[in-house]
C-alpha positions as CSV (number, residue, x, y, z in Angstrom):
1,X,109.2,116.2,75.3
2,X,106.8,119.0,77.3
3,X,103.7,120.8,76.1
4,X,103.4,123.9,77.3
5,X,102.7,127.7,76.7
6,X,105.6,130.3,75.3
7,X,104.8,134.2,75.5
8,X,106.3,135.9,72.0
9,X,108.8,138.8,73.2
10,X,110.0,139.5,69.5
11,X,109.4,138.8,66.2
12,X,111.5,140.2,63.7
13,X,112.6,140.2,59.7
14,X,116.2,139.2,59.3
15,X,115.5,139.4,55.6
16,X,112.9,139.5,53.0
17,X,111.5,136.2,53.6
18,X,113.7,134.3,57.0
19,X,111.7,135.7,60.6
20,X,113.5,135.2,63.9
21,X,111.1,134.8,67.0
22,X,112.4,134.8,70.3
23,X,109.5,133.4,72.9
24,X,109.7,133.2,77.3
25,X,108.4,130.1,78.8
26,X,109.7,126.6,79.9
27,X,112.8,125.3,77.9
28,X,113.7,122.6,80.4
29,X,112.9,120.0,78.0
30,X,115.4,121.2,75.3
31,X,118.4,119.2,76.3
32,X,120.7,119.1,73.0
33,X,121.5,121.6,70.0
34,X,119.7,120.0,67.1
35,X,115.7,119.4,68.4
36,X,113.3,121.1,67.2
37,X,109.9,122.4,68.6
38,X,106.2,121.9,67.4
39,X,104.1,124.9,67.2
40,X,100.3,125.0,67.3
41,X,98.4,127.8,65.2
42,X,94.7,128.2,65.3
43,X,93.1,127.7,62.1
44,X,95.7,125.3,60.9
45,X,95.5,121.0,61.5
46,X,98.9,120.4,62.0
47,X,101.9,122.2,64.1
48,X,104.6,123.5,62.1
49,X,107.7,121.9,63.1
50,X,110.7,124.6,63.7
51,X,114.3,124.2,64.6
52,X,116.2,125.9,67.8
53,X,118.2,128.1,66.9
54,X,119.1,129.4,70.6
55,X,118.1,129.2,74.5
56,X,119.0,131.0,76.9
57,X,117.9,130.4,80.1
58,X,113.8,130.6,79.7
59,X,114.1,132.6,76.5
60,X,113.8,130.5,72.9
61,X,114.8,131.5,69.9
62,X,113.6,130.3,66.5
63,X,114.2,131.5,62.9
64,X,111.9,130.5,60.5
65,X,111.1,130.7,56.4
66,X,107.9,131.8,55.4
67,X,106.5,129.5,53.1
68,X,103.4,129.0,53.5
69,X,99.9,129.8,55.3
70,X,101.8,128.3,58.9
71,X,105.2,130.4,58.4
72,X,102.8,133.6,56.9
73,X,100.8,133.3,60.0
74,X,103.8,133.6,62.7
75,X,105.1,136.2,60.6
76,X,102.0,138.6,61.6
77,X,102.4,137.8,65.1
78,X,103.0,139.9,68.0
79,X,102.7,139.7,71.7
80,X,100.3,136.7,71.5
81,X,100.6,133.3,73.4
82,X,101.7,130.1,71.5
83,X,101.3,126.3,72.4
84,X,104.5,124.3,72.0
85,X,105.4,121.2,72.4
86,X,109.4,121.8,72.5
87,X,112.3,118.7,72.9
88,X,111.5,116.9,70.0
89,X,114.4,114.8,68.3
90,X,117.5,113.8,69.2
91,X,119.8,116.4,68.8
92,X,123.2,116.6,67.7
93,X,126.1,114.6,69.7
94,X,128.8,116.5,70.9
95,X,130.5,113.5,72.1
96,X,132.0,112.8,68.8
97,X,133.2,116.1,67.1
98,X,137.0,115.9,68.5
99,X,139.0,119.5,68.7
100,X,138.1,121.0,65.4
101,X,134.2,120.4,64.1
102,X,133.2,121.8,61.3
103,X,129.5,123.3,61.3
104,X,127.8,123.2,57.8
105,X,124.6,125.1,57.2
106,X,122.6,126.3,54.3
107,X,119.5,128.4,54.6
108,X,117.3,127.6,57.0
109,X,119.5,125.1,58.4
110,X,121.8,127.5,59.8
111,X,119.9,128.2,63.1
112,X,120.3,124.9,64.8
113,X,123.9,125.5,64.0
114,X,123.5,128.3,66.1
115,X,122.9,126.7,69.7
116,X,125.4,123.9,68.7
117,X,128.6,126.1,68.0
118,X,127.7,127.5,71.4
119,X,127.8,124.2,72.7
120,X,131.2,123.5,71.4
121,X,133.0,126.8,72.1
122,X,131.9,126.0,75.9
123,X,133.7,123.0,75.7
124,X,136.9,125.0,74.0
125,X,136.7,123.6,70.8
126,X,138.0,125.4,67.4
127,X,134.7,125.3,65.7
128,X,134.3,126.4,61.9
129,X,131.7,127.3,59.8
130,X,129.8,127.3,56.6
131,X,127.3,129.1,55.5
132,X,125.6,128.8,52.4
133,X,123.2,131.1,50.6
134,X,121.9,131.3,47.1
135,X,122.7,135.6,47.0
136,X,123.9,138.1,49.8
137,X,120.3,139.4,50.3
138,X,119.4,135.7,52.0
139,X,122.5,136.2,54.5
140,X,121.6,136.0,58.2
141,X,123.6,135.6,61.5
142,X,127.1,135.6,59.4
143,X,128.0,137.9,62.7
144,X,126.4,136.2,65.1
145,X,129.0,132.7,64.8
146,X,132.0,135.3,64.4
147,X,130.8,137.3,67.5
148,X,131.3,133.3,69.1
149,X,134.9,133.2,67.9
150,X,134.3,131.1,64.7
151,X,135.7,130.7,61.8
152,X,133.3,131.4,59.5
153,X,133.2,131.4,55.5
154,X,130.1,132.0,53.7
155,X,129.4,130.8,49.8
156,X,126.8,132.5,47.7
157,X,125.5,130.7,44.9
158,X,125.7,133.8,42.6
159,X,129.0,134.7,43.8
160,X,127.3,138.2,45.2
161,X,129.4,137.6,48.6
162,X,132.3,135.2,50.1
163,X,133.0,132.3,48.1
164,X,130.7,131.7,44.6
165,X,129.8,128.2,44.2
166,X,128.3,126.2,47.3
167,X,129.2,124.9,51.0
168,X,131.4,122.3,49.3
169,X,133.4,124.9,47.4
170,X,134.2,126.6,50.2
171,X,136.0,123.1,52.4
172,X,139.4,123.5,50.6
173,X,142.3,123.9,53.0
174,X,139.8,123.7,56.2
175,X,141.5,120.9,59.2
176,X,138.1,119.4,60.7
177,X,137.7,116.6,62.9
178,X,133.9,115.9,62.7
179,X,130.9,117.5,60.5
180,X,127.9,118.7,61.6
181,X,125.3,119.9,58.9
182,X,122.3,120.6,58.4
183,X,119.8,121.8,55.0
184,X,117.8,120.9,52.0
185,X,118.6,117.3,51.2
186,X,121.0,118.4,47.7
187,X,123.2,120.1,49.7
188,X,123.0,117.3,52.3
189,X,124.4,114.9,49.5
190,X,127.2,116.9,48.5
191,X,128.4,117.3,51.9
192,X,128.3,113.2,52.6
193,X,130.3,112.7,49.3
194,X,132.7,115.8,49.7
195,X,134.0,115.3,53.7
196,X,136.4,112.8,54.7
197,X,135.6,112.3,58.6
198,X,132.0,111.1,59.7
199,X,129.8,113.5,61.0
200,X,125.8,113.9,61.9
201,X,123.4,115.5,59.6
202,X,120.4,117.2,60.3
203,X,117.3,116.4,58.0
204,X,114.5,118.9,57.0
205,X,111.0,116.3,56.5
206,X,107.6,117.1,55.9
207,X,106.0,115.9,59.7
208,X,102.5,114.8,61.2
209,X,102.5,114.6,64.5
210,X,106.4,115.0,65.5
211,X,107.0,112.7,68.0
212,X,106.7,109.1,65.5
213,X,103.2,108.0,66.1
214,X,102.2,109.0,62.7
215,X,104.9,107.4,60.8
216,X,104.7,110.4,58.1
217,X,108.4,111.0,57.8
218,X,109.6,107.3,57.9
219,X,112.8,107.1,55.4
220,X,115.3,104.1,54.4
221,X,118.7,104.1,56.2
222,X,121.4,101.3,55.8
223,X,120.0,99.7,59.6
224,X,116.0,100.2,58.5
225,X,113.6,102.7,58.5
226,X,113.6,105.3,60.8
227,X,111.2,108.2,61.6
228,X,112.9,111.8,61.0
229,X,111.2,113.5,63.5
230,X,111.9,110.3,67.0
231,X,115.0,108.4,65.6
232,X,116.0,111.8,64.2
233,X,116.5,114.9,62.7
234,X,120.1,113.8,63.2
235,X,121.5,110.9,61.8
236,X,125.1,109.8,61.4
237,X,127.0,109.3,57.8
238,X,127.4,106.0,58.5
239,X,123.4,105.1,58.9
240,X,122.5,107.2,55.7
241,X,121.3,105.6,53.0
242,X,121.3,108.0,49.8
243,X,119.7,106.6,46.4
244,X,122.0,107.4,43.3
């Protein structure tokens, strides 16, 4: 975990409503695909926690949702300075995804998706994807996984592109040795009960702090309570605990 300051270079639409920032400064403390970063905006109490979608040497890239007065306010910046704290969580393990992972992403849980199928193409792996949307206007970086040599299928909830249905209508006749997901908790759920390897998903929690002092995103797994944003964002299948 390091604070420090990260200069914005871009700061772009990638549709109506999803923003991708790409920032210069120290990224030495992002060590896994999967943590996220904790951004400080004047005027506003707490940081806004945001995934990684991508670094590159000491350029960061995040894609973000605007949702509300935090998200609204990034979306209006330009070349301005912003205070991070960055190498929060524990990232994804690459350890366990065998020859063929399968990367599962919906919305704004696509982006750490991102940095992670880079990760695994490095290591020569046969990486697929799914990408779920609720209509083709939400679609974002469909071409940035194929341009990594990935399978990729994407599911529109309205059927207005790719598959119609969900991320789980679009597993049939995929080979996968290990899961990786990550978005809203609904399609989280689906996902557990749908694959049939383990596999690490990537929760999306309300935080205070972001580092587990504050205890605000404490939720029951099978071993105990753990805090999403230190004993997390990734938990395995095995230590998830979802209430019928």
């Amino acid at each position: 975990m390091k604070q420090g300051l990260f200069e914005i270079r871009e700061n772009i639409p990638l549709t109506q409503n999803v923003w991708k920032m790409t920032l210069q400064g120290d990224c030495s403390a992002i060590t896994a695909p999967g943590q996220f970063v904790n951004i400080r905006l004047d005027g506003l109490y707490l940081r806004r926690p945001i995934s990684v979608c991508d670094v590159d040497g000491d350029r960061l890239t995040l894609i973000y949702k605007v949702v509300g007065r935090g998200t609204e306010k990034m979306s209006q910046m330009k070349e301005e300075t912003l205070d991070l704290i960055s190498g929060l969580g524990n990232g994804y393990d690459l350890e366990k995804s065998g020859n063929a992972p399968l990367l599962i992403g919906g919305g704004v849980g696509v982006p750490p998706l991102y940095l992670l199928a880079k990760a695994l193409k490095k290591e020569g792996k046969y990486v697929s994807v799914i990408l779920g949307f609720n209509t083709k206007s939400e679609i974002f970086y469909e071409d940035d996984f194929k341009a990594l040599d990935c399978d990729v299928r994407v599911a529109t909830a309205d059927g207005s592109y790719g598959i119609k249905g969900f991320v789980t209508d679009a597993l049939c006749g995929i080979k996968y040795t290990h899961v990786y997901t990550c978005g809203p908790e609904p399609m989280l759920k689906a996902v557990y009960k749908n694959i049939t390897t383990s596999g690490q998903f990537s929760f999306e929690e309300r935080m205070g702090c972001g580092f587990g002092a504050c205890m605000g995103c404490t939720c029951k797994t099978v071993t105990g309570y753990k805090r999403i944003c230190r004993d997390g964002p990734v938990l395995f299948k095995e230590e998830i605990n979802f209430d019928d």
